[in-house]
C-alpha positions in Angstrom: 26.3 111.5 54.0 27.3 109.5 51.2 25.1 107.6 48.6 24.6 104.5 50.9 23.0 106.3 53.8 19.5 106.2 53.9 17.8 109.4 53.6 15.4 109.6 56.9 12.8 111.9 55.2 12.5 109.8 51.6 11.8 106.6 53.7 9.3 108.0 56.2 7.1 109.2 52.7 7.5 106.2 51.6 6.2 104.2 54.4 3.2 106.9 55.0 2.5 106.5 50.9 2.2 102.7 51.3 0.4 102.7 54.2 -2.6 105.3 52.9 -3.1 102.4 50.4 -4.8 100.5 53.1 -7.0 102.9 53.9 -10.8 102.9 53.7 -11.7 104.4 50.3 -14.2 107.2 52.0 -12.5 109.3 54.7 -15.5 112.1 53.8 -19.3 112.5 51.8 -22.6 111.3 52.5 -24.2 110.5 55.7 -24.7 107.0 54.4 -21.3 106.3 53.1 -20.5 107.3 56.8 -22.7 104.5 58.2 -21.4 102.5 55.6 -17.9 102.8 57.0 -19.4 102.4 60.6 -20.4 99.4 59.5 -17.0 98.4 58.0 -15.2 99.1 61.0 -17.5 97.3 63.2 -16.5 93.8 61.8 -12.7 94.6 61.3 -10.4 91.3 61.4 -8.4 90.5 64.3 -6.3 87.5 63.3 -3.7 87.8 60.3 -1.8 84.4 58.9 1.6 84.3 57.6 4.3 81.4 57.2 8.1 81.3 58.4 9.1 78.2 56.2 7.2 75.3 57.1 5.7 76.8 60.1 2.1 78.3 60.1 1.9 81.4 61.7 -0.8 83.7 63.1 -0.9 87.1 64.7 -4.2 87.0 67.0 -4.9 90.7 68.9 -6.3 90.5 72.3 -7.4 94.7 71.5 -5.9 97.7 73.0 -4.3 99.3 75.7 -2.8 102.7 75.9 -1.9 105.6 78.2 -0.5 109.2 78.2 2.3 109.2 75.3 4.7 110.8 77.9 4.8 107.3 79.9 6.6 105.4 76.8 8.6 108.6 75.8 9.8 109.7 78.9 12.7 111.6 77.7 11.0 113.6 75.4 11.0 116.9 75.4 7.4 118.0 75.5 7.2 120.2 72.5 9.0 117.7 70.3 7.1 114.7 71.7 3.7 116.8 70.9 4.8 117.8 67.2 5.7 114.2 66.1 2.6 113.0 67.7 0.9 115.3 65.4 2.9 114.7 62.3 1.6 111.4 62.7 -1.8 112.2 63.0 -1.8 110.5 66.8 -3.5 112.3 69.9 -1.1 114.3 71.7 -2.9 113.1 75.3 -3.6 109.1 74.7 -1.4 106.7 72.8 -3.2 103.3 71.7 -1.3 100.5 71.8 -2.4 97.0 70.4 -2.0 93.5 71.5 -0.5 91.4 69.1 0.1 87.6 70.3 0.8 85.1 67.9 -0.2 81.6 67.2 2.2 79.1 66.3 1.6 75.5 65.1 4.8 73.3 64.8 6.1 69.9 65.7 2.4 69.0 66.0 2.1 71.3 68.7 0.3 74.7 69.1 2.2 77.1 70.9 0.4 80.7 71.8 3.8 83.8 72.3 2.1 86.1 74.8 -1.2 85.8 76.2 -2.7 88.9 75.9 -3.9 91.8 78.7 -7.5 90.3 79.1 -8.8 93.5 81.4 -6.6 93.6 83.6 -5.6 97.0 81.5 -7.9 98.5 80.4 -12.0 97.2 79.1 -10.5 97.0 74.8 -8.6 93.7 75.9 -9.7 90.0 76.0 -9.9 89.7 72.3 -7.8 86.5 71.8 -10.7 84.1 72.7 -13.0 85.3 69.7 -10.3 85.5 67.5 -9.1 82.2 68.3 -12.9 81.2 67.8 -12.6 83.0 64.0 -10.1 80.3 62.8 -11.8 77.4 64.6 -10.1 77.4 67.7 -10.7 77.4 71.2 -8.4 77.7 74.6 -8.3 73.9 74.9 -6.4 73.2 71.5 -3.7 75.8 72.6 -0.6 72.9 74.0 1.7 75.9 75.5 1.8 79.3 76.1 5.6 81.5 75.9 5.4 84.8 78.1 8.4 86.9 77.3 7.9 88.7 80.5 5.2 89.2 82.9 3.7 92.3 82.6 -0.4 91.7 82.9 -0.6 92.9 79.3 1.1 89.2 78.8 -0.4 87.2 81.4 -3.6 88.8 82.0 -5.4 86.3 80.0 -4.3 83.0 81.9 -6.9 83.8 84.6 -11.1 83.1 83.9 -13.3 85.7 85.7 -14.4 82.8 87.7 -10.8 82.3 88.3 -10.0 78.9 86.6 -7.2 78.5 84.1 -8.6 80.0 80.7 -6.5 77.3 78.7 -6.8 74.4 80.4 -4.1 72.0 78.6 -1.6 74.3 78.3 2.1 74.6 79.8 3.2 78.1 80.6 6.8 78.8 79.9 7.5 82.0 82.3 11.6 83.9 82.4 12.6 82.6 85.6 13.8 86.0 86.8 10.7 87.9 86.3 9.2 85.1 88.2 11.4 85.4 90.9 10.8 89.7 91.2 7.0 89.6 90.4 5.6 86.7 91.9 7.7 85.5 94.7 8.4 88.7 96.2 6.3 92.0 96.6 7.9 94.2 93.5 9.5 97.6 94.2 7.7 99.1 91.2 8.9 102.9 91.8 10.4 103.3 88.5 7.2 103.1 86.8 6.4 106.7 86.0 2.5 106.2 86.8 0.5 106.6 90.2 1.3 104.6 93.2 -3.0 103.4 92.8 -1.7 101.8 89.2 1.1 100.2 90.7 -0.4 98.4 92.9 -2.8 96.9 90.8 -0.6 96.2 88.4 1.8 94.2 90.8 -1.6 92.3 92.3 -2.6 91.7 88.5 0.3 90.0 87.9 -0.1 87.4 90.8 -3.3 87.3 90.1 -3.4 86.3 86.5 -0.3 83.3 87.2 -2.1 82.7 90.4 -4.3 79.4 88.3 -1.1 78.3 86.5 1.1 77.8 89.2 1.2 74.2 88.9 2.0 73.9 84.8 4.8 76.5 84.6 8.1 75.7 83.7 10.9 78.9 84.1 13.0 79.2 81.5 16.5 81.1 80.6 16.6 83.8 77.7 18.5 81.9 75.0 16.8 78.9 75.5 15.1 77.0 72.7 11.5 76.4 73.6 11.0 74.0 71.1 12.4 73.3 67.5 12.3 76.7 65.6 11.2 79.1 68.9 14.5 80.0 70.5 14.0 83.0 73.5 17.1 86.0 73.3 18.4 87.7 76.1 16.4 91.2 76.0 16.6 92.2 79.5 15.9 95.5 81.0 12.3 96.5 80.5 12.3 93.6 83.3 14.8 91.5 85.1 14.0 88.7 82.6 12.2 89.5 79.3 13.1 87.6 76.5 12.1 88.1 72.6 12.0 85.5 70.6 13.0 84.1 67.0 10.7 82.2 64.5 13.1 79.8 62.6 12.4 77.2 59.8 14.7 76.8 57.2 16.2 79.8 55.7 12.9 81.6 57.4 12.8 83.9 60.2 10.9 86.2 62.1 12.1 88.3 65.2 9.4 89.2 67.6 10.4 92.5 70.1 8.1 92.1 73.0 8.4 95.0 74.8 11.7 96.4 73.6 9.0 99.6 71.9 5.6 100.5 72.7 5.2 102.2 69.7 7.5 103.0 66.3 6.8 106.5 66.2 8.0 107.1 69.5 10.7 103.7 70.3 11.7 103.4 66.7 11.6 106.3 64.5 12.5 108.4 67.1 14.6 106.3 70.3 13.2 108.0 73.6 13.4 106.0 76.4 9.6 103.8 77.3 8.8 104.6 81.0 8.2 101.6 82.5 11.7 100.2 81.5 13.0 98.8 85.0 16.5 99.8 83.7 16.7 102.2 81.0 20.4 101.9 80.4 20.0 98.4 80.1 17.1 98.0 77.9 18.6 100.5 75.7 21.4 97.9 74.8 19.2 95.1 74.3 16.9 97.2 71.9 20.1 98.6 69.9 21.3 94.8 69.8 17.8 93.0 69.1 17.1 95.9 66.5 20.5 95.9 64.7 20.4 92.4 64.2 17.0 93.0 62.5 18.3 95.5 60.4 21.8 93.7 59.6 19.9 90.3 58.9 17.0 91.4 56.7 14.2 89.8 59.4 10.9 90.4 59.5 9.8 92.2 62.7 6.5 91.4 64.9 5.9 94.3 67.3 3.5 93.2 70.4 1.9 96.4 70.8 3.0 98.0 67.2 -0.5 98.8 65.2 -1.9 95.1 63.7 -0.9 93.1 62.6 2.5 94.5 63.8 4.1 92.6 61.0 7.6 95.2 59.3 10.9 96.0 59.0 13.7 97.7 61.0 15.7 100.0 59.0 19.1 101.3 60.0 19.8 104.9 58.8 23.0 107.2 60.4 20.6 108.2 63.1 19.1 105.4 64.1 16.3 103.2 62.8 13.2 103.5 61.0 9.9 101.1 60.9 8.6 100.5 57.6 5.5 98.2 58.1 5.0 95.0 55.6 2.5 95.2 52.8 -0.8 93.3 53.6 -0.8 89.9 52.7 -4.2 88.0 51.2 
């Protein structure tokens, strides 16, 4: 190792170091420091602002999901998977995952990247609408909507309860191949290493929630530009046509990963393989290119289900790579 290598362990205490500076001041004491905290955590923010040049920016969660950690690890060995789960103070049986869409406003235009779960994944989802609501939002001021692929996690919102389109001016830019393997034909979803009962309502979730947009979507090609400053990149293998996507303005950037990791303890700072990856061998390449271009390039990293805001850094070390999230911004 020579004395441009990163060291692995120096970096990983370095990233828990900065991140216990976020924590709440009381992790112990009196009953009513307790409820105090209670309290706290009750009314935590869901929406985070940021700027890529002249572009306003913000991350917006639409809540949780999760599952057993095995299902995005799924070439862990069991043992190992367990002690790093532990190391980082995770469960070893449930792994939370957030929802991290993000809000756009360019060109005059507001354009919404992802559109959350809603419930179709779980009863923590459905967030977006209040949060949208915190910055004096609502569905109708959002002008288009950019699904890098179409998992419900990212389309689940799209649908009302009472069925209607939840934003009701928006254009729905879908990847043309996951259109043409979800929606038009009944997906062979064998690969997914969860019940046949989950698959199938996962595939009818999927039709369900594009079912009220049918008439304002326009397919698109990874390594399209969406519109001046969002280009899509090629990033398939989680599904036939997932895309990522690239903030631009100016010298500015920021690279969002979609679903290329569920979470950075488990995709990142160790690189097993996330279950529902259509074809492993495939995604693989896409995250090793998407990542080292992060890496190489200096950008700043948005993780959709990465812990909120998502917002960090991919560092390359001999053995891989290493997520270092960003300091909290004010």
């Amino acid at each position: 190792m020579n004395a441009f290598t990163l060291d692995r362990r120096a970096i990983m205490l370095s990233a828990v170091a900065g991140a216990s500076s976020m924590l709440i001041p009381s992790l112990s004491g009196s009953g009513n420091a307790n409820a105090q905290t209670a309290s706290l955590l009750s009314g935590n923010a869901g929406r985070y602002r940021i700027r890529v040049g002249e572009i306003s920016a913000t991350v917006l969660s639409d809540g949780l999901i999760g599952g057993p950690p095995r299902v995005y690890a799924s070439d862990a060995p069991e043992a190992e998977l367990e002690e790093v789960l532990r190391r980082a103070f995770l469960p070893t049986d449930h792994m939370t995952l957030n929802l991290n869409t993000l809000l756009i406003e360019t060109g005059g235009r507001r354009i919404l990247i992802e559109a959350g779960a809603g419930k179709t994944m779980g009863p923590n989802g459905g967030r977006i609408f209040e949060n949208l609501a915190a910055i004096g939002l609502g569905p109708a001021d959002i002008d288009a909507i950019v699904i890098s692929h179409t998992h419900p996690d990212h389309v689940g919102n799209l649908r009302t309860e009472d069925g209607s389109k939840a934003f009701p001016r928006a254009t729905v830019f879908v990847p043309k191949a996951d259109w043409d393997f979800f929606v038009r034909t009944d997906p062979d979803l064998s690969y997914m290493p969860v019940p046949e009962e989950f698959r199938v309502r996962f595939a009818a979730a999927i039709k369900n929630s594009l079912e009220p947009v049918m008439n304002d979507v326009e397919f698109y090609e990874a390594g399209a530009e969406i519109v001046p400053g969002l280009t899509t990149l090629v990033a398939s293998g989680h599904t036939p046509g997932m895309a990522t996507f690239l903030v631009h303005s100016g010298s500015d950037q920021l690279l969002l990963t979609a679903d290329l990791a569920y979470h950075p303890v488990v995709n990142v700072d160790n690189p097993w393989l996330p279950g529902p990856d259509r074809d492993k061998e495939t995604a693989l390449a896409s995250r090793r290119r998407i990542f080292d271009r992060a890496a190489t390039d200096r950008i700043p990293v948005l993780g959709f289900h990465f812990p909120f805001p998502g917002l960090g850094r991919m560092l390359k070390t001999d053995g891989g790579y290493i997520w270092v999230p960003a300091n909290w911004q004010f």
